[in-house]
C-alpha positions in Angstrom: 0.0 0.0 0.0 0.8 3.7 -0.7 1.2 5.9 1.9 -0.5 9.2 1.7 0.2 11.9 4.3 -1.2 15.2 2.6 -4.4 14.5 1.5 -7.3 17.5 1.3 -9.9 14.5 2.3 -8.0 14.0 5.6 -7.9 16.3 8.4 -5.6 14.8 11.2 -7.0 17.4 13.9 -10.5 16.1 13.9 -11.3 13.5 16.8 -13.5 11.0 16.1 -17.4 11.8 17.0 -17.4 8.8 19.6 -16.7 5.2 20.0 -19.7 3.6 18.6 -21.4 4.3 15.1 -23.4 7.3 14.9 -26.5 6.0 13.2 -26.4 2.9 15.1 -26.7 4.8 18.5 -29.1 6.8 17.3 -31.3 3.8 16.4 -30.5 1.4 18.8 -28.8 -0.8 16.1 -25.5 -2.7 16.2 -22.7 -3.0 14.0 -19.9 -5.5 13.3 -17.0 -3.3 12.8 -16.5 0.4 13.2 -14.7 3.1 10.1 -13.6 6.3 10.8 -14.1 9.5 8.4 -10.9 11.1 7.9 -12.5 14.3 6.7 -14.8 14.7 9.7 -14.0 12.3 12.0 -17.8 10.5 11.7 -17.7 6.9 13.1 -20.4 4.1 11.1 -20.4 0.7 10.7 -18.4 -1.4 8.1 -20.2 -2.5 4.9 -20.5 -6.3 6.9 -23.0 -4.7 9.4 -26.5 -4.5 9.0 -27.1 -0.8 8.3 -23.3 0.0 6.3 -23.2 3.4 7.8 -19.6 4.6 7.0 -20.1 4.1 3.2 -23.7 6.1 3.5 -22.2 8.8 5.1 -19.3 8.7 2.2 -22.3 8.8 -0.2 -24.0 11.6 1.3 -21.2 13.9 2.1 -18.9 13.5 -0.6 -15.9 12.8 1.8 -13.8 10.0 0.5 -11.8 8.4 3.1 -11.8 6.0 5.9 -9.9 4.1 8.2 -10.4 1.3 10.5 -11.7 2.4 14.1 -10.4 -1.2 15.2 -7.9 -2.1 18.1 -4.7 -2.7 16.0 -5.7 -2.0 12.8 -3.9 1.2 11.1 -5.4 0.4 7.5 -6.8 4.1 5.6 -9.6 3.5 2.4 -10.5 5.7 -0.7 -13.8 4.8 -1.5 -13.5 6.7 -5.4 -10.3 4.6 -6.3 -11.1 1.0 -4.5 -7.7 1.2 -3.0 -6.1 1.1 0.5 -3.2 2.8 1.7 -1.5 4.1 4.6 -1.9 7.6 6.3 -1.3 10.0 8.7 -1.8 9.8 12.6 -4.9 11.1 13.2 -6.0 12.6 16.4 -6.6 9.9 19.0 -8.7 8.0 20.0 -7.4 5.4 17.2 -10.0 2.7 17.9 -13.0 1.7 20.1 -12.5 0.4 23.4 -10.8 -2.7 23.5 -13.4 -3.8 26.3 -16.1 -2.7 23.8 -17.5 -6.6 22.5 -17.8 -7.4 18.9 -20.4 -7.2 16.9 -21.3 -4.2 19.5 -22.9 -2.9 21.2 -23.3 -5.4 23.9 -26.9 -6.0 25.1 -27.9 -4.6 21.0 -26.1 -7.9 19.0 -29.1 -10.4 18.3 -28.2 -14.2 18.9 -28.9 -14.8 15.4 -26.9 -11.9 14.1 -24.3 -14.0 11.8 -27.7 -14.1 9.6 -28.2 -10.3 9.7 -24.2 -9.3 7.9 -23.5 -9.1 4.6 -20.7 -10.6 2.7 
């Protein structure tokens, strides 16, 4: 992978707006993984949850770039090319909490929710 440290579409001030997917919380849903805009620092849920939050909110804002919000995971995504690199070091928090279960929320995740993801 690239790396790609001056970018317009990512602002390495902006903290993240939580540690759980926007919509989901709003909702009451649940998520599998979590993706963090670099632009605006918006937190959805990966395109393997239910709901695919983070690539909605690329869709309705225009802004093209994510990165994992998972423990250990340093990955960044452009949506318009289909390609990963590596970036900058954004403003922290990096990730959820590690105690935070996954899928997550805990107490949101139905039994059955392998049959709720998509592939």
């Amino acid at each position: 992978m690239a790396e790609h440290a001056d970018r317009p579409d990512i602002d390495p001030s902006v903290s993240p707006s939580g540690t759980g997917c926007v919509e989901c919380e709003e909702e009451r849903g649940w998520w599998v993984h979590l993706r963090r805009c670099t632009q605006c620092g918006h937190i959805g849920c990966c395109d393997t949850s239910p709901s695919q939050h983070a690539t909605a909110h690329w869709r309705a804002t225009g802004h093209t770039v994510i990165t994992s919000f998972e423990p250990g995971e340093d990955w960044f995504w452009d949506y318009t090319t289909e390609r990963g690199f590596l970036g900058p070091q954004l403003a922290p928090p990096h990730s959820r909490p590690d105690a935070q279960s996954v899928p997550g929320p805990a107490g949101r995740v139905p039994d059955d929710w392998q049959s709720h993801i998509h592939e």
